[in-house]
Each structure stands twice: as C-alpha cells, then as structure tokens.
C-alpha positions in Angstrom: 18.2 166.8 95.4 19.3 165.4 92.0 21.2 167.5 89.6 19.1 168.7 86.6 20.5 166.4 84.4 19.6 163.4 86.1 16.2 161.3 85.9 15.0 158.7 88.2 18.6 158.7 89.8 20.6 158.6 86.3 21.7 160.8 83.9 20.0 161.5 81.0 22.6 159.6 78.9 22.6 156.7 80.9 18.7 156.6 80.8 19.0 156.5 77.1 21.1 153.5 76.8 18.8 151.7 78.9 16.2 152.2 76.7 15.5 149.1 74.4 14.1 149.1 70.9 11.4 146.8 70.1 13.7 144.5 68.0 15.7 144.0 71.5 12.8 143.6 73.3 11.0 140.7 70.6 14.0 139.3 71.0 14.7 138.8 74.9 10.8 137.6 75.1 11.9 135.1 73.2 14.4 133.4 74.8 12.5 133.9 78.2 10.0 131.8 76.2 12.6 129.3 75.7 14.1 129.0 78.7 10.5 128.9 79.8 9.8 126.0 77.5 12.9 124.1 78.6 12.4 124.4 82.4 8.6 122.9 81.2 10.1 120.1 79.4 13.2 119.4 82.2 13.4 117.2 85.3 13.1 120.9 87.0 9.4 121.5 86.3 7.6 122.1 89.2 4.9 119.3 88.8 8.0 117.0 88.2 10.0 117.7 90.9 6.7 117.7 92.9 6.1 114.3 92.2 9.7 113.1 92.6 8.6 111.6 96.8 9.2 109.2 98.8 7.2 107.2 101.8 8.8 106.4 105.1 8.3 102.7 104.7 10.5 102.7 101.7 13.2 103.2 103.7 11.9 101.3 107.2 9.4 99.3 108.1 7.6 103.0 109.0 8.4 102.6 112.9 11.1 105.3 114.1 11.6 103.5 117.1 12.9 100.1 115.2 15.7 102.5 112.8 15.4 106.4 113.5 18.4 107.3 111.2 15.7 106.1 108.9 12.8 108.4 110.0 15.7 111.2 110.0 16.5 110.5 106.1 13.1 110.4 105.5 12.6 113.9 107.3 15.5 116.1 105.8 14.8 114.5 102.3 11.0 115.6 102.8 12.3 119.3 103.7 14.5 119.3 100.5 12.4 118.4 98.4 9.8 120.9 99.6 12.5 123.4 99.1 13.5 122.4 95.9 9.7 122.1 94.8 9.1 125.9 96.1 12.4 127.1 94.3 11.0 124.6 90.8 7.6 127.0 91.3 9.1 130.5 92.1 11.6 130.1 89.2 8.8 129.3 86.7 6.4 132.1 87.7 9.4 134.5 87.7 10.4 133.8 84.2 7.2 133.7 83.0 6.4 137.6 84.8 9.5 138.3 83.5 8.1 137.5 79.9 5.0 139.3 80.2 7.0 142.3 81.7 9.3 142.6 78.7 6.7 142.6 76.8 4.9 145.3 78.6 7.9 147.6 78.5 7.4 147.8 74.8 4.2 149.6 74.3 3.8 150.2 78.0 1.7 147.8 80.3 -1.5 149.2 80.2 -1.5 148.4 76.6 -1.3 145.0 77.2 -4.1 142.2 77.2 -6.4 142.4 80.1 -5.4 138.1 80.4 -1.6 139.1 80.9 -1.8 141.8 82.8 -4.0 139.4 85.0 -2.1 137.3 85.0 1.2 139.2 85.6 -1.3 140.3 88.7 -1.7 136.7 90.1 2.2 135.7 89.6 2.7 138.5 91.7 0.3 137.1 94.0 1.3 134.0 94.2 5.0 134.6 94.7 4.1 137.1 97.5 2.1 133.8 98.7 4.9 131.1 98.3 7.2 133.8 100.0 4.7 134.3 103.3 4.2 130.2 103.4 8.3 130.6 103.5 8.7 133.1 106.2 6.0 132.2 108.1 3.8 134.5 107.3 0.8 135.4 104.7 -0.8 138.1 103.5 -4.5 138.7 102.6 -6.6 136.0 103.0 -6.5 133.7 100.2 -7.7 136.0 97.7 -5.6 137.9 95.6 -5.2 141.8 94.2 -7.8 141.2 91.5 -10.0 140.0 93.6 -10.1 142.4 96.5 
C-alpha cells in the first residue's frame, strides 16, 4: 500500500517536478522535430540505408562453390544491413511517436487531431510488427488496432 502522500509510486513533490509547462513542452517537440529532420536528411534514413545493397556476383562470379568466403561476406553483410535497416526504421518511428506524445501530454491526448492520434496508433503498430518479425513472432494478422 502506498503512503498517502504518494501518487502513482511518487510523492506528491516529486510528481510536481515532473510536471512540464507548455513552454518546456513546445520546446522538446521541437528539437524531436529536428533530430527528426536530420535523421530524414542523413545517410541513416531508413529508405537510404535500405537501398545501400549489394549482389552476390559483385563480390564472385555468384557460385559459392568456386569462392565461399565470398558467399559468406555476402551473407553476414546481407544480415547487417537488415539489422541496421530495422534499427534506421524503429529509430524513426520512435522519435516521431515520441513527438506526437509530447505533444499529447500538453493538452492531454484525446485532445489531439484524430490524424496524430492515428497515427501515433499505427507507429505503435508497426513497431510491435518490426519487433514480432525480430523475435520470430507476429501479432494480429496484418491489420492493425484501428482497424480491428
């Protein structure tokens, strides 16, 4: 049982100090925008860094048999860059959640735009989605929360 002072497993003091004026808030959108902007405009945007491949024939004539430490480059670079493409995506939809979440917190999220909280909805989604792909395993059938 929590003491009476205590809300949400804090103390009322410390609860205050985690609350943010809107100023704060305005402000921390804004450089998620940014950083936002600049991963868009970096090597590390996810369509970049998705179309950063290779093909086994650059590095062999394409038969294993003739050089297989070729085929085995060609294999661990493949899983890499999958990896690194995955990461690219999951960083990109988290900042961007994390935008439309800040901005949520100020008025509170139900008095945001139906088109943000939609698509907050489908980042969600989608990371669950990437995550499943990652582990093995998915959830839902291809549809998302809005649409079920």
């Amino acid at each position: 049982m929590l003491p009476a002072d205590m809300v949400g497993g804090v103390s009322a003091a410390r609860a205050a100090d985690l609350e943010a004026s809107g100023e704060a808030l305005g402000e921390f959108v804004s450089r998620v925008d940014a950083v936002l902007r600049t991963l868009e405009e970096s090597a590390g945007d996810p369509a970049k860094v998705g179309a950063q491949t290779i093909r086994a024939s650059s590095l062999s004539n394409g038969r294993a048999d003739v050089f297989p430490e070729a085929q085995s480059l060609y294999t661990q670079y493949n899983s890499v860059h999958e990896q690194l493409t995955t990461l690219s995506k999951t960083l990109h939809l988290q900042i961007e959640a994390i935008g439309i979440a800040v901005k949520g917190t100020a008025n509170g999220f139900d008095e945001l735009e139906l088109e943000q909280r939609q698509r907050f909805w489908a980042i969600q989604w989608e990371i669950d989605q990437i995550q499943g792909q990652k582990s093995g395993q998915y959830s839902g059938e291809g549809k998302s929360e809005m649409e079920l």
